[in-house]
C-alpha positions as CSV (number, residue, x, y, z in Angstrom):
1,X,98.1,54.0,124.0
2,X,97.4,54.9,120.3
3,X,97.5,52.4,118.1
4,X,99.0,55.2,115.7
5,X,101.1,56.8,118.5
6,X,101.9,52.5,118.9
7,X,103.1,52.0,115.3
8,X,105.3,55.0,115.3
9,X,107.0,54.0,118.5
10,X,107.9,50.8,116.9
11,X,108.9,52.5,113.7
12,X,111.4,54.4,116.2
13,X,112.6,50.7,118.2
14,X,113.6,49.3,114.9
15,X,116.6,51.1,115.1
16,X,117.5,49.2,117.9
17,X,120.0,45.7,117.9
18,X,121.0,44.5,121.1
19,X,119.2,43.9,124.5
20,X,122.0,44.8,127.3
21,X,119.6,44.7,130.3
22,X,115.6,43.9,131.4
23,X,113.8,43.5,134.0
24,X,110.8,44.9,136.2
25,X,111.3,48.2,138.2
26,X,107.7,47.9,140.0
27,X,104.9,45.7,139.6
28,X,103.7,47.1,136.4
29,X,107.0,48.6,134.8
30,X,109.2,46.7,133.0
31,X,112.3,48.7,132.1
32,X,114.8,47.8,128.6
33,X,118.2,48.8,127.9
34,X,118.8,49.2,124.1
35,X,121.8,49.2,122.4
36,X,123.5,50.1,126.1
37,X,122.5,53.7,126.8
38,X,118.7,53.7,125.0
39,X,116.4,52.8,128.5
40,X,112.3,52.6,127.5
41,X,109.7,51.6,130.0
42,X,107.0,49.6,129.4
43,X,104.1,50.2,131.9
44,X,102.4,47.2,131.7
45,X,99.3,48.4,133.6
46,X,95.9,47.6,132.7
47,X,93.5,50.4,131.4
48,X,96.6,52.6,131.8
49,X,99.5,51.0,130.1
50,X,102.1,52.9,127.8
51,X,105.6,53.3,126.8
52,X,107.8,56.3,128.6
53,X,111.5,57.5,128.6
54,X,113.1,59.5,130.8
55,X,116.4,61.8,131.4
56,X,117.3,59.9,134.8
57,X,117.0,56.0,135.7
58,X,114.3,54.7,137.7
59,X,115.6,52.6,140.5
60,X,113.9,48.9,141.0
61,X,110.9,49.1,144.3
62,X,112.8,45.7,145.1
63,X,114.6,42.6,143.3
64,X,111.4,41.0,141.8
65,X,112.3,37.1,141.8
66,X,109.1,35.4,140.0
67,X,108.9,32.7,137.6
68,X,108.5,35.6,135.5
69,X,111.8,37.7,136.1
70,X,114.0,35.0,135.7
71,X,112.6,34.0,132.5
72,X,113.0,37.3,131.3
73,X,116.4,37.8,132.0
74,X,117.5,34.3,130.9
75,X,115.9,34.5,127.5
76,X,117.0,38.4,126.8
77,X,119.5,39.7,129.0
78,X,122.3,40.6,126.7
79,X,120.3,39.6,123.5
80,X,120.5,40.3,119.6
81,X,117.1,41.6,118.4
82,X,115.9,40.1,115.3
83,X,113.4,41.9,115.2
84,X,110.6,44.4,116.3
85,X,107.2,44.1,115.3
86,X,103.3,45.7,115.8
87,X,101.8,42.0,116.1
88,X,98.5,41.4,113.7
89,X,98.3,45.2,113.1
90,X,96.9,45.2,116.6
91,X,98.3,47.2,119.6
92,X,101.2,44.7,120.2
93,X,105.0,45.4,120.0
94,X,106.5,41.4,119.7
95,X,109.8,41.9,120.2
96,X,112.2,38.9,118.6
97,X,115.7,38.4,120.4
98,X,118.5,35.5,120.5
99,X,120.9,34.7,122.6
100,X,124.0,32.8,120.9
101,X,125.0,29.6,123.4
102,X,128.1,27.2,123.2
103,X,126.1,24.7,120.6
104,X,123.1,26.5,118.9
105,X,121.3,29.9,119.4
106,X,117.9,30.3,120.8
107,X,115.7,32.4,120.0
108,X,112.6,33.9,122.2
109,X,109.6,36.5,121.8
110,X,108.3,38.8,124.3
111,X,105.2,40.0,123.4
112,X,103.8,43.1,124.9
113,X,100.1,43.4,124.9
114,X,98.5,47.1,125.3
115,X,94.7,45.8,124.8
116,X,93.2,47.1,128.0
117,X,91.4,44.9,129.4
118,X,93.8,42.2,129.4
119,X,97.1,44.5,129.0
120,X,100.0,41.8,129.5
121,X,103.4,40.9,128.8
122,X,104.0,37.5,127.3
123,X,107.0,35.4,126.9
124,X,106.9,32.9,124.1
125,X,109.3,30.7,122.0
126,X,109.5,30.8,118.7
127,X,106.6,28.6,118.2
128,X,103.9,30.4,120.0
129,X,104.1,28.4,123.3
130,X,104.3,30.8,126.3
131,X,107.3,30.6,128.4
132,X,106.0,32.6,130.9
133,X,103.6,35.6,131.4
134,X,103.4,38.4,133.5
135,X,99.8,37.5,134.1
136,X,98.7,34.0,133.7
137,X,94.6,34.1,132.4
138,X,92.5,30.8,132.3
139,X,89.2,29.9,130.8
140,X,87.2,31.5,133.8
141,X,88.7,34.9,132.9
142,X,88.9,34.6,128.9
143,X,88.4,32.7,126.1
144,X,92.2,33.4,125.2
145,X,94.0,31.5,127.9
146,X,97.5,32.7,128.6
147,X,98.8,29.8,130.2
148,X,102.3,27.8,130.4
149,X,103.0,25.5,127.9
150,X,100.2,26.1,126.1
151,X,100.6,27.7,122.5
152,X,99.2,31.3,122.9
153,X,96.5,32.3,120.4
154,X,96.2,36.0,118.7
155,X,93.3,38.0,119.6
156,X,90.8,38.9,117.7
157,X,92.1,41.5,114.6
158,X,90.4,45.2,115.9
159,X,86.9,45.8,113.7
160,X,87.8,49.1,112.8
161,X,90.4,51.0,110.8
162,X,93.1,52.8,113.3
163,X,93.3,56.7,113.1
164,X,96.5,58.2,112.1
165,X,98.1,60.8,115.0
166,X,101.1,61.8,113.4
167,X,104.0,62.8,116.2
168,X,106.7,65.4,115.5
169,X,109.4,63.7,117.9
170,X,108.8,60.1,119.1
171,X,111.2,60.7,121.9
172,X,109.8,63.9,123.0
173,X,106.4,61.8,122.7
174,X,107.9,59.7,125.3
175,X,109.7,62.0,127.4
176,X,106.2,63.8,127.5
177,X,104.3,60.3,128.4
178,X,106.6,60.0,131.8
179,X,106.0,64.0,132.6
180,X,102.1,62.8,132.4
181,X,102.5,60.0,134.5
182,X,104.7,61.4,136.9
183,X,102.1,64.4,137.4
184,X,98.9,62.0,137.5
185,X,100.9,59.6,139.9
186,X,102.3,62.6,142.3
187,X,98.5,64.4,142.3
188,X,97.2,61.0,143.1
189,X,99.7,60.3,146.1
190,X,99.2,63.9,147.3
191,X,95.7,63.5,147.9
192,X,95.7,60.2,149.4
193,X,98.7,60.7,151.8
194,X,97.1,64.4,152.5
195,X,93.7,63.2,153.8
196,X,95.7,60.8,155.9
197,X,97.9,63.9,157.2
198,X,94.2,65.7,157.5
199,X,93.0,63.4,159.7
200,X,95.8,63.2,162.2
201,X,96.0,66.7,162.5
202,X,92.0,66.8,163.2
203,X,92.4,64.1,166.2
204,X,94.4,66.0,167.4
205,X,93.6,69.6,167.2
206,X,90.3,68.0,169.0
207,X,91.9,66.3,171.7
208,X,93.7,70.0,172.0
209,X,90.8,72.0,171.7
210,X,88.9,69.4,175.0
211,X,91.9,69.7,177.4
212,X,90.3,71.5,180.4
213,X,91.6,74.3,181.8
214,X,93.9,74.5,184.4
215,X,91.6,76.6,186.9
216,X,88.6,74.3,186.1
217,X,91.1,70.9,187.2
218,X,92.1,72.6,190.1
219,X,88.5,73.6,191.3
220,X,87.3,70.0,190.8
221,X,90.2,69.0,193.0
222,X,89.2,71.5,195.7
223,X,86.1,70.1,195.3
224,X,86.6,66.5,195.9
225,X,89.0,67.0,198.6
226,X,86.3,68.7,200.6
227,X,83.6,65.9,199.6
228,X,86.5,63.9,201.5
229,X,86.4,65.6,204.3
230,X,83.0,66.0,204.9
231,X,82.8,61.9,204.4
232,X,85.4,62.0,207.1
233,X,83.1,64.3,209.4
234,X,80.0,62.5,208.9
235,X,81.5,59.1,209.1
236,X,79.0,58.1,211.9
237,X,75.9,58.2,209.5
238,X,77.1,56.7,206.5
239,X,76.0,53.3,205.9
240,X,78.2,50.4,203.9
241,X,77.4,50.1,199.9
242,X,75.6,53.2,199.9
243,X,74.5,55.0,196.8
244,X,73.4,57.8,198.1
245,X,74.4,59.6,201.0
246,X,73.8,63.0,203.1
247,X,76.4,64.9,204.4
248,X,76.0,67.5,206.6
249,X,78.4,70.4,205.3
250,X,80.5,72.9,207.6
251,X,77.5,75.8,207.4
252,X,74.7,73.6,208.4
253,X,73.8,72.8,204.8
254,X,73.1,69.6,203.6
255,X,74.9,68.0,200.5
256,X,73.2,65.3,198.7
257,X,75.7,62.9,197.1
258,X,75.4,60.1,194.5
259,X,77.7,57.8,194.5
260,X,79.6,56.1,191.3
261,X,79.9,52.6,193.0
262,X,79.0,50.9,196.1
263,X,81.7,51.1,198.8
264,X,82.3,48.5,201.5
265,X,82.8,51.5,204.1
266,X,82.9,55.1,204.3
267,X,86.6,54.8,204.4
268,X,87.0,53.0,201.1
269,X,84.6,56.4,200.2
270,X,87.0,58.7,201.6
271,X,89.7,57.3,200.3
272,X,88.5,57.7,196.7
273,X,87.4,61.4,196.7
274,X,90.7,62.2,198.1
275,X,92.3,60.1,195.1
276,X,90.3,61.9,192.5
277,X,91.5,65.4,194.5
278,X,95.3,64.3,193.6
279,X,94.9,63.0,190.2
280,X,92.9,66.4,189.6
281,X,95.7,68.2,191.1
282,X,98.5,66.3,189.1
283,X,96.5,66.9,186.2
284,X,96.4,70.7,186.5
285,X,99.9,70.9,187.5
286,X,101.2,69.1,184.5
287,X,98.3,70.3,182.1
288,X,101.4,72.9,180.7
289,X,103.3,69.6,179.5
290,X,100.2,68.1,177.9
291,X,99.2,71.0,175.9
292,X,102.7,71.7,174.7
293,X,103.2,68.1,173.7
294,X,100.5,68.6,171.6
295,X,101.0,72.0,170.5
296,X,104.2,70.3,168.9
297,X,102.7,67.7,167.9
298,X,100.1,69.7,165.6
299,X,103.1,72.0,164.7
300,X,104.5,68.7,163.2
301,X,101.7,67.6,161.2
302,X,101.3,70.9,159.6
303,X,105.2,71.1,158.7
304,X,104.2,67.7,157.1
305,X,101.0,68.9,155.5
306,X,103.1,71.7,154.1
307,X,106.1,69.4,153.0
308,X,104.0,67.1,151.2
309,X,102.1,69.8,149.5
310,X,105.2,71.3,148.2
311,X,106.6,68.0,146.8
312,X,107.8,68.2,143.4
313,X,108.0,63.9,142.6
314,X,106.3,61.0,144.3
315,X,109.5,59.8,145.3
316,X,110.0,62.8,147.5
317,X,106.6,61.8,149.4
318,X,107.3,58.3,149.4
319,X,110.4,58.8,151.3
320,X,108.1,60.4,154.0
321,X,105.8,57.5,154.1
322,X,108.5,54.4,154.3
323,X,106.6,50.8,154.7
324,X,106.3,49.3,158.0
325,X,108.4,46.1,157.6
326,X,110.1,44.4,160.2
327,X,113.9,46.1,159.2
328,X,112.2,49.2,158.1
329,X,110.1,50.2,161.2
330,X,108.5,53.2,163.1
331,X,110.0,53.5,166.2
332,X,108.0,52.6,168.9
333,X,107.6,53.9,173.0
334,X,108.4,57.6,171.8
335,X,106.0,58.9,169.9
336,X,107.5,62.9,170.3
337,X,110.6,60.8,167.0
338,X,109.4,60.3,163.3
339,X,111.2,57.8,161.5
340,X,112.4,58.1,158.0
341,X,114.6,56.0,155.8
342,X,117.0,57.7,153.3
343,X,119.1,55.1,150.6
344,X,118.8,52.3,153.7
345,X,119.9,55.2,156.6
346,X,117.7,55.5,159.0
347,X,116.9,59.3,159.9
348,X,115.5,60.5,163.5
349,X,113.6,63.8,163.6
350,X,112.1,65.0,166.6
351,X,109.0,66.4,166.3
352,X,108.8,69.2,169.1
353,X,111.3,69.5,172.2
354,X,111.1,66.2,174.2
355,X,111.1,64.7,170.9
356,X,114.8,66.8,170.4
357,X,115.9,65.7,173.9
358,X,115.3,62.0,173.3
359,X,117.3,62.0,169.9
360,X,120.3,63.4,172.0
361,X,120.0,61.6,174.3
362,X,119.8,57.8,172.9
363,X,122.1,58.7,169.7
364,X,125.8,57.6,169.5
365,X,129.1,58.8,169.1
366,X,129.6,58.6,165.4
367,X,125.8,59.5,164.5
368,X,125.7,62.7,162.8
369,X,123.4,65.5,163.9
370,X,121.8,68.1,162.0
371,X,120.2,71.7,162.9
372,X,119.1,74.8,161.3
373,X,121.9,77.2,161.8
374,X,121.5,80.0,164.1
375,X,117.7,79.5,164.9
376,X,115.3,77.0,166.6
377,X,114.7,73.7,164.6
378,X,114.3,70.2,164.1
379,X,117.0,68.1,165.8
380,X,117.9,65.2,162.8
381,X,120.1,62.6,163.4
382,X,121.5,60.0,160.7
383,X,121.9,56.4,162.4
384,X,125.4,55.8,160.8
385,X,126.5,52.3,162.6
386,X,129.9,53.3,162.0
387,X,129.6,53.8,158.5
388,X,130.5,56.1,156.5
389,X,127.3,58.6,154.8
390,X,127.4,59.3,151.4
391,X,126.6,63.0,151.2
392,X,123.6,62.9,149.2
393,X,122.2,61.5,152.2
394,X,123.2,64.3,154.2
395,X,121.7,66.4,151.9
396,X,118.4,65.1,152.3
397,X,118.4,65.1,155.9
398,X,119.1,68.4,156.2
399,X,116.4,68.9,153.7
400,X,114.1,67.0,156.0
401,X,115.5,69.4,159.2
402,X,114.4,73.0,156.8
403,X,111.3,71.3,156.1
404,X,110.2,70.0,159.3
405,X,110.9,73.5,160.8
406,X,109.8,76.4,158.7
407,X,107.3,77.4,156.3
408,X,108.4,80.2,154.5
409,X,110.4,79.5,151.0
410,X,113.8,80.8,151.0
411,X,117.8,79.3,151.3
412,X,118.6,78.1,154.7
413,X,122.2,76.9,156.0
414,X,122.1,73.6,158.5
415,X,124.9,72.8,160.3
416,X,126.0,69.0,160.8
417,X,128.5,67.5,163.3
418,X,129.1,63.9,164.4
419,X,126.9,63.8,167.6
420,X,130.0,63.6,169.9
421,X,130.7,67.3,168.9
422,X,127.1,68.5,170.8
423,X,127.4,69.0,173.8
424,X,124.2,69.6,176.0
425,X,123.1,72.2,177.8
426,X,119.7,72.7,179.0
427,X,116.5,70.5,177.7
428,X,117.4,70.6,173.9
429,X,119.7,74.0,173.9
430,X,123.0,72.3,172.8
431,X,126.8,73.8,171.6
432,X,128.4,72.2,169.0
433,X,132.0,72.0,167.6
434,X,133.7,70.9,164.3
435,X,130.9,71.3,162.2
436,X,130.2,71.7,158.3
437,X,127.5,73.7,157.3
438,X,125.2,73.0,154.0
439,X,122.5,75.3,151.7
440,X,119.4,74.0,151.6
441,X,116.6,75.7,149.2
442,X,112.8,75.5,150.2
443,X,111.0,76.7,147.3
């Protein structure tokens, strides 16, 4: 940031006289309530740290639990500010707070740093000793140690004379500063979790685009099975671990064959052309199931590709992308369900028609299934374990079940029923009873 745009922020925050809440929303972010209904963030993040407001709340990645967190909530949670400073006309806010105990008040500073390189937030007491630090440096790193119990020492006062950038509206300056973010941080994610989508969708459009045909599997098992036969004819002139024989064909021709391996007889020989014949055949006659597995399977990744390139906020993607942890993960042995969690639900989509058959057929009771009304679609189901989903949830599960199913932009109405009410009929061709039906908008 600015140090002008820095000076005027603070200008703004010395309205400000309480401390209701703080702590970290992500690894960077440290989020302060003001006053009770004034929230600022304070992206803490080298090379790219500033100050941002927004219209809703951003919920915490996780609990953060470092030496760190709980020194900043013991020392400020609930404080009086004394006061609010640009440190040593240099780009740091030092924020002075107090928190009144039984005997004696104590007082504590938290010193936000926005100096690039070494961008940190500092706790300290009101001597100058640091408390704690979001970043502990030592002498390898810098000559300005940040280190516990040591007294922290300034940095060096800038060598040049700060321009002045006057701002109209500091709030709209900071409302602005999370619409930047937000659109750097969601063109970012877009391209890294595109190129992942790319990929997928390449492997397999490839492994499409080399399935042989159907005639072409059937003629090498025609093939084979007479290589069998003829071993089976000429069985009196082949010798053991041979490999290379001469078989003398049906119209007096002779065929010269080269064997893969050496086989202990001309039965073990036999035996294995008349193998590769049935796995040839199998092949061809389930070639239709392959090739529509994948078919769906590409049809998937595109309706992903498209979702993802339509996202409005990160947050939107990230719920596409959850991490792999040991509560939180992909399902594995069915590869035809994607796995997504919604506020701690776990969501089941099936990705093309055996994918749809599975989901009905290992869901409960009480687990609610989605559809697109009065069309083919993505089958959704919402694990529920009994409990009771709020319906924001819903709503983005049916969200995921427009997505996942069409391209075109428009308003769509999916039905949802508690997966007792569907009753099967033939692969994943269902009836349903007692259901509620919701709007879902794909722009």
């Amino acid at each position: 940031m600015k140090h002008s745009h820095l000076q005027q922020v603070v200008a703004y925050m010395q309205s400000f006289k309480r401390i209701g809440a703080i702590h970290r929303v992500s690894n960077h972010v440290i989020k302060i309530v003001f006053d009770r209904h004034e929230i600022f963030y304070f992206n803490m993040q080298r090379s790219n740290a500033t100050i941002f407001t927004c219209h809703k709340e951003i919920e915490r990645s996780k609990i953060f639990q470092a030496p760190f967190d709980v020194m900043l909530a013991k020392r400020f949670e609930r404080s009086s500010i004394e006061s609010i400073v640009l440190h040593n006309n240099d780009k740091i806010i030092r924020i002075k707070a107090s928190q009144s105990g039984t005997y004696k008040a104590s007082s504590a500073l938290l010193q936000l740093e926005f100096t690039g390189k070494y961008t940190n937030a500092i706790i300290l007491d009101d001597r100058g000793v640091v408390l704690e630090a979001l970043r502990h440096i030592d002498e390898s790193v810098s000559s300005r140690c940040v280190k516990v119990g040591e007294t922290l020492e300034d940095p060096p006062p800038p060598c040049y004379l700060p321009k002045a950038y006057p701002l109209e509206d500091v709030r709209d300056f900071l409302e602005e500063n999370y619409r930047h973010e937000q659109e750097q941080k969601l063109s970012v994610l877009k391209q890294q979790k595109l190129k992942i989508l790319q990929q997928r969708l390449e492997r397999l459009q490839a492994h499409y685009d080399a399935l042989e045909s159907e005639a072409s599997l059937r003629q090498q098992a025609e093939r084979y099975r007479h290589i069998g036969h003829l071993i089976v004819t000429n069985l009196h002139t082949i010798r053991p671990f041979s490999l290379h024989v001469e078989l003398q064909d049906y119209d007096g021709t002779t065929l010269s064959l080269e064997l893969p391996k050496a086989f202990s007889s001309a039965s073990a020989m036999k035996e294995y052309y008349f193998k590769l014949a049935k796995k040839r055949m199998q092949r061809a006659k389930n070639l239709h199931i392959e090739r529509e597995n994948l078919e769906g399977k590409i049809r998937y990744i595109r309706h992903f590709i498209h979702t993802v390139e339509q996202a409005q906020e990160s947050e939107s993607i990230m719920a596409l992308f959850p991490q792999k942890t040991s509560r939180h993960k992909q399902e594995r042995g069915n590869d035809m369900i994607e796995t997504f969690f919604i506020e701690g639900y776990k969501v089941l989509l099936g990705k093309n028609e055996r994918g749809n058959i599975a989901l009905l057929q290992r869901a409960k009771a009480r687990d609610i299934w989605l559809h697109l009304k009065d069309r083919p679609s993505a089958h959704v189901i919402i694990v529920t374990d009994k409990q009771n989903v709020p319906k924001q949830v819903i709503e983005r599960a049916a969200a995921l079940c427009v997505n996942f199913s069409v391209f075109e932009r428009g308003d769509y109405l999916v039905d949802y029923t508690p997966r007792r009410e569907v009753k099967i009929q033939e692969g994943a061709n269902v009836l349903y009873y007692h259901y509620n039906t919701i709007s879902v908008s794909k722009s």
